[in-house]
ZAMARGU-4260 file (C-alpha; in steps of 0.2 Angstrom, whole numbers, plus 5000, padded with zeros to 4 digits):
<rodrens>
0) 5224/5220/4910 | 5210/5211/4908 | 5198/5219/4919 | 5180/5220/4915 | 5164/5230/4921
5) 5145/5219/4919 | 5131/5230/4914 | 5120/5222/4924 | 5100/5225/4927 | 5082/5218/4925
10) 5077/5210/4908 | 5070/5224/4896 | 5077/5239/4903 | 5091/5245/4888 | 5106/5236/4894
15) 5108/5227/4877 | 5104/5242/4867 | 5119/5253/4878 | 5130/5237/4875 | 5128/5239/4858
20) 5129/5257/4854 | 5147/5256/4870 | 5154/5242/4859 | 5148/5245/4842 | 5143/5228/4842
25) 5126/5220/4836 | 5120/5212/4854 | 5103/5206/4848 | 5092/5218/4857 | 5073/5213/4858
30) 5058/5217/4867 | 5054/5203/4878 | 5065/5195/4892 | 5082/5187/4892 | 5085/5191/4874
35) 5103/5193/4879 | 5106/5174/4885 | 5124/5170/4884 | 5134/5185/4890 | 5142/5197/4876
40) 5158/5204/4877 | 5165/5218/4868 | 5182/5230/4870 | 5178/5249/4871 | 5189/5262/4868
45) 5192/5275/4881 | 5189/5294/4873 | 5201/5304/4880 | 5206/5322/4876 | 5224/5322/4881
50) 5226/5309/4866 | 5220/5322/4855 | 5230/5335/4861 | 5247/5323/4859 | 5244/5318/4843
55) 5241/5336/4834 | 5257/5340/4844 | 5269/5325/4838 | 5259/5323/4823 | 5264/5301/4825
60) 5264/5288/4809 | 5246/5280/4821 | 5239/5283/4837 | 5233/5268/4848 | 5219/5275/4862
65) 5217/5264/4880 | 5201/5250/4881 | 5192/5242/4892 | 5182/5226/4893 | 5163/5228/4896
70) 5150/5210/4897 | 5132/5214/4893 | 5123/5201/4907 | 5108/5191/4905 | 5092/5202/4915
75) 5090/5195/4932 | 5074/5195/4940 | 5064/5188/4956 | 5071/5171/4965 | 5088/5172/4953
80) 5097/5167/4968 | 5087/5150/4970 | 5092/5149/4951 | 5072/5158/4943 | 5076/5163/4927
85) 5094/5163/4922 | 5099/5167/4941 | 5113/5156/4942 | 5120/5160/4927 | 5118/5178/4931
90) 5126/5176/4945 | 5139/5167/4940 | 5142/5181/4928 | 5142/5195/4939 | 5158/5184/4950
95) 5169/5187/4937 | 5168/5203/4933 | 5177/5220/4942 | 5165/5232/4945 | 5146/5233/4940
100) 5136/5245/4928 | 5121/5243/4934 | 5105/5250/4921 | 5088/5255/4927 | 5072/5260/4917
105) 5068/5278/4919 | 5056/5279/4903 | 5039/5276/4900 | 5034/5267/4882 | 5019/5253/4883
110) 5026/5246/4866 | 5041/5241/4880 | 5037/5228/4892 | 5042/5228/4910 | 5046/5210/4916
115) 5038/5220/4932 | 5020/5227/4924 | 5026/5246/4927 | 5040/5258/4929 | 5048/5260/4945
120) 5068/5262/4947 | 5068/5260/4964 | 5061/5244/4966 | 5070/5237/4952 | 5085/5241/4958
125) 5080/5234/4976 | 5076/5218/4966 | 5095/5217/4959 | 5101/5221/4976 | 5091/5208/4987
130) 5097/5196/4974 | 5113/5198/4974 | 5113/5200/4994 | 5104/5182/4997 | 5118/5174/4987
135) 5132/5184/4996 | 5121/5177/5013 | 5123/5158/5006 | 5141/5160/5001 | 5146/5169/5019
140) 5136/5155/5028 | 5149/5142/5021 | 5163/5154/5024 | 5158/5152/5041 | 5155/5133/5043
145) 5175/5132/5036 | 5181/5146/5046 | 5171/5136/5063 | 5178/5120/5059 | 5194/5122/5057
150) 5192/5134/5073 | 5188/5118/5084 | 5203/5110/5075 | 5214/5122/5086 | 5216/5135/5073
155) 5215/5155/5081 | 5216/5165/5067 | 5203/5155/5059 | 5191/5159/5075 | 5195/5178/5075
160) 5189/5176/5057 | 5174/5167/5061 | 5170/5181/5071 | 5174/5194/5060 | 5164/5184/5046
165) 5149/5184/5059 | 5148/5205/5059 | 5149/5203/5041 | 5133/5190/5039 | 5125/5200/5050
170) 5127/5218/5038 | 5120/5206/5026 | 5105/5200/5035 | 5100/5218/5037 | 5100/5220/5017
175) 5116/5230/5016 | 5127/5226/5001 | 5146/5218/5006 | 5152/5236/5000 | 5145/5247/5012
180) 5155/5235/5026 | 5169/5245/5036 | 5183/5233/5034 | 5199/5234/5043 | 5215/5234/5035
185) 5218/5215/5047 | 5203/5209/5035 | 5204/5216/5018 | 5214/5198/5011 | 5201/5189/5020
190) 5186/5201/5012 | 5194/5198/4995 | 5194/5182/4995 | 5177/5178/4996 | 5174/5185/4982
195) 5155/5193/4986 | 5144/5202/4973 | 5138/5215/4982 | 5157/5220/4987 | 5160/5226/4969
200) 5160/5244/4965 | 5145/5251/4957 | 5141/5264/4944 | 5121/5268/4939 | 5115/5272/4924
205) 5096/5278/4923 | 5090/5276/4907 | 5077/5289/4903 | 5067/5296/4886 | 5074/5308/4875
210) 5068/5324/4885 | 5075/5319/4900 | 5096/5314/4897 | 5098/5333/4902 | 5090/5335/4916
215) 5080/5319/4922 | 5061/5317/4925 | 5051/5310/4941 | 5058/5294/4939 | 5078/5297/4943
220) 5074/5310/4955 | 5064/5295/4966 | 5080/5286/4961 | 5092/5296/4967 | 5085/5300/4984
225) 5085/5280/4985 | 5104/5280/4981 | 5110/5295/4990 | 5118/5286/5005 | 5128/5275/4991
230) 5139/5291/4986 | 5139/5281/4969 | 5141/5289/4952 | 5124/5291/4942 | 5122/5296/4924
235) 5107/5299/4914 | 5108/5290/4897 | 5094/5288/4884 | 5101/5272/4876 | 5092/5273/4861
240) 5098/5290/4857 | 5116/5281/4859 | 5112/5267/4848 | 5108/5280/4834 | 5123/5289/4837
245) 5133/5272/4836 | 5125/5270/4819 | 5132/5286/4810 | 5148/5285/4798 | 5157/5298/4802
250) 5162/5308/4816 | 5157/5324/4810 | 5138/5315/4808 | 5139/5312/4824 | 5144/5328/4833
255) 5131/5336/4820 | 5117/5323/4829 | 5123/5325/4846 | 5126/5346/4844 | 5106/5344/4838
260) 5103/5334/4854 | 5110/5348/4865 | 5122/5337/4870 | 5141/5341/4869 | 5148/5321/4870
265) 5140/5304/4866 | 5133/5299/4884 | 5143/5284/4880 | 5160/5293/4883 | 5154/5298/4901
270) 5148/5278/4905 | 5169/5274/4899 | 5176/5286/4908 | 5166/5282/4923 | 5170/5264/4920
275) 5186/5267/4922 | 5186/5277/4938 | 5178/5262/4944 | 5190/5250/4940 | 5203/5263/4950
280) 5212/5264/4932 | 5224/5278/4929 | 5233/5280/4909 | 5250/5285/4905 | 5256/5290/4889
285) 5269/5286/4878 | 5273/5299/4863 | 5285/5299/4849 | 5284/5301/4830 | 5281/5280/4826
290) 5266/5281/4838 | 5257/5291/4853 | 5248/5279/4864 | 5241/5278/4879 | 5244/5263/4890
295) 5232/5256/4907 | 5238/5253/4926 | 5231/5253/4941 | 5231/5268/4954 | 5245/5266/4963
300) 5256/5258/4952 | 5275/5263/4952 | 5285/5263/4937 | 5291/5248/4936 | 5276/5239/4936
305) 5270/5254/4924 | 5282/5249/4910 | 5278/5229/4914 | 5262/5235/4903 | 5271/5239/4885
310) 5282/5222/4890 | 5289/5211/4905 | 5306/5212/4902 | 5304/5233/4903 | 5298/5229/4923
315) 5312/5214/4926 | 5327/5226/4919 | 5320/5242/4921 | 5332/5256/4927 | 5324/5271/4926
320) 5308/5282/4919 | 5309/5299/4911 | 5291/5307/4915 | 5285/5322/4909 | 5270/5329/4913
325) 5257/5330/4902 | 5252/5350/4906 | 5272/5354/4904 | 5270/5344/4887 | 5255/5353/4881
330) 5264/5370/4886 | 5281/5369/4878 | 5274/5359/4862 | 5288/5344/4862 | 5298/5334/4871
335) 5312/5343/4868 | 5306/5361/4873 | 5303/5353/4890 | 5318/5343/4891 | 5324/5363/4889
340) 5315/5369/4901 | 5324/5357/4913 | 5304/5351/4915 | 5308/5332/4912 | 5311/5321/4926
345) 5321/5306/4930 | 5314/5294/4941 | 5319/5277/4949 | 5311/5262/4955 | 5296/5269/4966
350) 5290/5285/4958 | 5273/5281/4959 | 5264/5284/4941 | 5254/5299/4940 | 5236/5301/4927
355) 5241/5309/4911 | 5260/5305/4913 | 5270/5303/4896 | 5286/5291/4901 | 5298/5284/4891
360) 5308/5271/4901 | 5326/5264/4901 | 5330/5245/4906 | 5343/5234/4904 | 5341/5213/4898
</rodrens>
């Protein structure tokens, strides 16, 4: 679908490190700032459980999980929005992707540096914020110069959105991110289109020391009384941990390592799947003995558009969608105990496609 999250954060706090254990790429990760220059970008699968559970029910020839793009950004730092550092190409980065992982430093190690000279979360991530908020400022004021000139030209709508534009500017002014704005339903086009980094979603990740992915330490408690009006997801993630985990073979290494941990999942599993919530991403699956799979949409989504996913000509003839549901599935062990048990349903042209549904669909070219 080709939507992507940025991990996003100062220089030095682990982004690089949790791009490469996410990925299982090699992302040069080194201790001293913008090591990570041009942005990397790598495809993570989506862990998902119902998957699993499909394919020890069908028993398929292969089985093809769900991904989703993630860019590991250069660090940010002070004045980026005047183009310090490697601000404008930061920025530049962040505009393209979907939604924003954003990393902080929850650790102490002085063999670490801190662009900043010393730990603080908070202030980091007001850094980041204030950054992205004085280029948001600069991109609104030119909004508004448009908007005002083609106002004089005779143009109404473009005054009422002048206006509009102004109450925006002004949220910003008051160091607010674009995403904590009440928009109306008469300005969400106008809202979109302008394309402002501190509009997209947010998902934080505190990186913390061994001792503290469980349950935290000083530091992410300051950092999340700082956040709490946000109503954002946060996770505690000890990157390096991760990055060992990414290193083992096998799979039965790694749950060894991670039951040792007192862990019961990689941390990276719980970043995808937050990803993905961020995106507003749902996945439905498809189930037979050639191949289980799981396929992405966007919430929301009906049918058709659903099946436009596996291919277009599904959406431009489609006629119908058998759905099951994936606990019926689960319950009756095969498609045709449920279809049996009168559990299979036949649905037209807006059924609107639930998480976790396994569809099989008919069209006609």
């Amino acid at each position: 679908m080709g939507l992507q999250c940025g991990i996003v954060g100062l220089p030095n706090v682990g982004k690089s490190t949790l791009f490469n254990a996410l990925t299982s790429a090699k992302a040069l990760a080194a201790n001293y700032p913008f090591a990570t220059k041009e942005p990397n970008l790598g495809m993570i699968v989506v862990p998902d459980e119902r998957l699993d559970k499909l394919e020890e029910l069908v028993v398929p020839q292969k089985v093809l999980p769900t991904s989703v793009e993630i860019l590991d950004i250069a660090g940010l730092i002070k004045g980026a929005s005047k183009g310090e550092g490697l601000g404008n190409q930061f920025l530049a980065n962040i505009r393209e992707v979907d939604a924003i992982v954003h990393v902080v430093r929850c650790f102490e190690d002085d063999n670490i540096l801190h662009v900043d000279g010393s730990v603080d979360p908070v202030r980091d991530k007001e850094i980041i914020d204030l950054e992205l908020i004085f280029k948001d400022i600069e991109t609104l004021e030119k909004r508004i110069e448009k908007l005002r000139k083609t106002a004089k030209s005779g143009s109404k709508d473009d005054a009422i959105a002048a206006e509009w534009a102004e109450k925006l500017l002004k949220h910003l002014e008051s160091e607010k991110p674009a995403r904590s704005f009440e928009v109306d339903d008469a300005y969400q086009d106008l809202f979109k289109d302008m394309y402002l980094l501190t509009s997209k979603p947010v998902l934080y990740v505190c990186n913390v020391d061994e001792a503290s992915v469980a349950s935290g330490n000083n530091h992410t408690a300051r950092f999340i009384e700082s956040v709490k009006a946000e109503n954002a997801e946060i996770l505690f993630i000890c990157a390096g941990i991760e990055a060992e985990i990414a290193e083992l073979e096998s799979k039965e290494e790694r749950m060894e390592f991670i039951e040792a941990m007192g862990l019961d999942e990689p941390g990276v599993n719980k970043i995808i799947r937050a990803a993905y919530r961020l995106l507003n991403l749902y996945t439905y699956f498809t189930a037979g003995v050639k191949e289980v799979r799981a396929w992405t949409i966007k919430k929301g989504w009906k049918a058709p558009q659903a099946a436009g996913v596996i291919h277009t000509d599904f959406e431009k003839g489609f006629i119908r969608a058998e759905v099951i549901k994936y606990a019926d599935f689960v319950k009756y062990g095969s498609e045709v105990a449920v279809k049996e048990a009168g559990k299979m349903g036949v649905e037209g042209k807006e059924y609107v496609v639930e998480d976790g549904d396994i569809m099989h669909f008919r069209f006609n070219v």
